[in-house]
C-alpha positions in Angstrom: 167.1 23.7 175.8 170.2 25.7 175.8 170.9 28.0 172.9 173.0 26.7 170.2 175.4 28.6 167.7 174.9 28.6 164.2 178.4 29.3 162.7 177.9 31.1 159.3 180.6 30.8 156.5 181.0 33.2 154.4 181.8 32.6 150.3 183.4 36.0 149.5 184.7 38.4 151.7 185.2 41.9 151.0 188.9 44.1 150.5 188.2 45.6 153.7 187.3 42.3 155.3 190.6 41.2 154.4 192.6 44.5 155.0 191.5 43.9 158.8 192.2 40.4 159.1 196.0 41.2 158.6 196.0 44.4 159.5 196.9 46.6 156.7 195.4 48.9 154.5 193.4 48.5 151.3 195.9 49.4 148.8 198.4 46.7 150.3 196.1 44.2 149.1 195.0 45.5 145.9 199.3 45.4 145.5 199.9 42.1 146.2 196.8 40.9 143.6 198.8 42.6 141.0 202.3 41.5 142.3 200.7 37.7 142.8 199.0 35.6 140.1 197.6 33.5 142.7 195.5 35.8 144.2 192.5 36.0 141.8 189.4 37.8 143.6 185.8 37.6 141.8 184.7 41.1 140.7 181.3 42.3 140.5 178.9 44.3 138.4 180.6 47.5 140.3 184.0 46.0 140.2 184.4 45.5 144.1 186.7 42.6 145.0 185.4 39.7 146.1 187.8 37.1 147.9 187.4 33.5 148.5 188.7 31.7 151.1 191.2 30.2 148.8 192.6 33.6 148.4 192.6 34.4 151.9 194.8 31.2 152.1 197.3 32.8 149.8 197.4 36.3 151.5 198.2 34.3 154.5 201.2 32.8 152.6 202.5 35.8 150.9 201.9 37.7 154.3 204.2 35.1 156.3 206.7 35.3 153.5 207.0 39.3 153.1 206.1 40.5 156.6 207.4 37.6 159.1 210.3 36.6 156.9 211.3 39.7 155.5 211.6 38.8 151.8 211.3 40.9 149.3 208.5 40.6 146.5 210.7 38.9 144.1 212.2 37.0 146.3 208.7 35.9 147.6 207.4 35.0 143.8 210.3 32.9 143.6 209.8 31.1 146.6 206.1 30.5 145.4 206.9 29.7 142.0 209.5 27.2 143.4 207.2 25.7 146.5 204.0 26.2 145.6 202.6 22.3 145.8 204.4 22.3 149.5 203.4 26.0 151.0 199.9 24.9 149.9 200.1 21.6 151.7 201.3 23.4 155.0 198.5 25.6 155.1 195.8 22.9 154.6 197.6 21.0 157.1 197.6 23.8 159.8 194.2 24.7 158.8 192.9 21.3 159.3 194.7 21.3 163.0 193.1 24.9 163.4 189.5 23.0 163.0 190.2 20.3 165.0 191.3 22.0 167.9 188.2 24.3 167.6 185.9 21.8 167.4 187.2 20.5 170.5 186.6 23.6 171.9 183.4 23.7 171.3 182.5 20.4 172.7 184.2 21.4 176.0 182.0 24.9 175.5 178.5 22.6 175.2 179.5 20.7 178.0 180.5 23.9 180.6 177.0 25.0 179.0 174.8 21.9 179.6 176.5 21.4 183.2 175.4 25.0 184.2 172.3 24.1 183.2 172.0 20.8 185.4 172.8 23.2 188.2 
């Protein structure tokens, strides 16, 4: 029987979890949760951070917004404040392609897998 992956998801990621994912350093993100109201990590008993994958969504907005596009902060709150229903909607929608398309790729994995096996 071939070996199967379990894929774990995590509830709460840690600041330097995040900082990796986009590449930037701890005190970046601990800006942009006191520039952005919609960031809202847990805290606990020591006061670390602890992110959901909510607000890893939003980092992934305000990261398109201030880094690809090039606004600045304000301008960034504003286009939040003013789009938030739709910027939300995008990123579900991308996220939901993201999973199909992966778990497409993983069916084509278990099959390469399960035909070396046959051989």
């Amino acid at each position: 029987m071939p070996y199967k992956e379990i894929d774990i998801v995590k509830l709460y990621y840690s600041i330097g979890e995040v900082s990796e994912m986009f590449d930037v350093n701890t005190s970046l993100i601990r800006f942009w949760e006191k520039e952005f109201d919609i960031i809202k990590p847990k805290k606990n008993k020591k006061g670390n951070r602890l992110f959901t994958f909510e607000d890893i969504d939003n980092f992934k907005v305000i990261y398109n917004l201030v880094k690809e596009q090039g606004l600045t902060l304000d301008g960034a709150k504003k286009y939040l404040k003013e789009n938030r229903k739709t910027v939300k909607h995008e990123f579900k929608t991308e996220k939901n392609q993201l999973s199909e398309i992966e778990n497409k790729l993983k069916l084509i994995k278990n099959r390469l897998i399960d035909l070396g096996s046959k051989l």
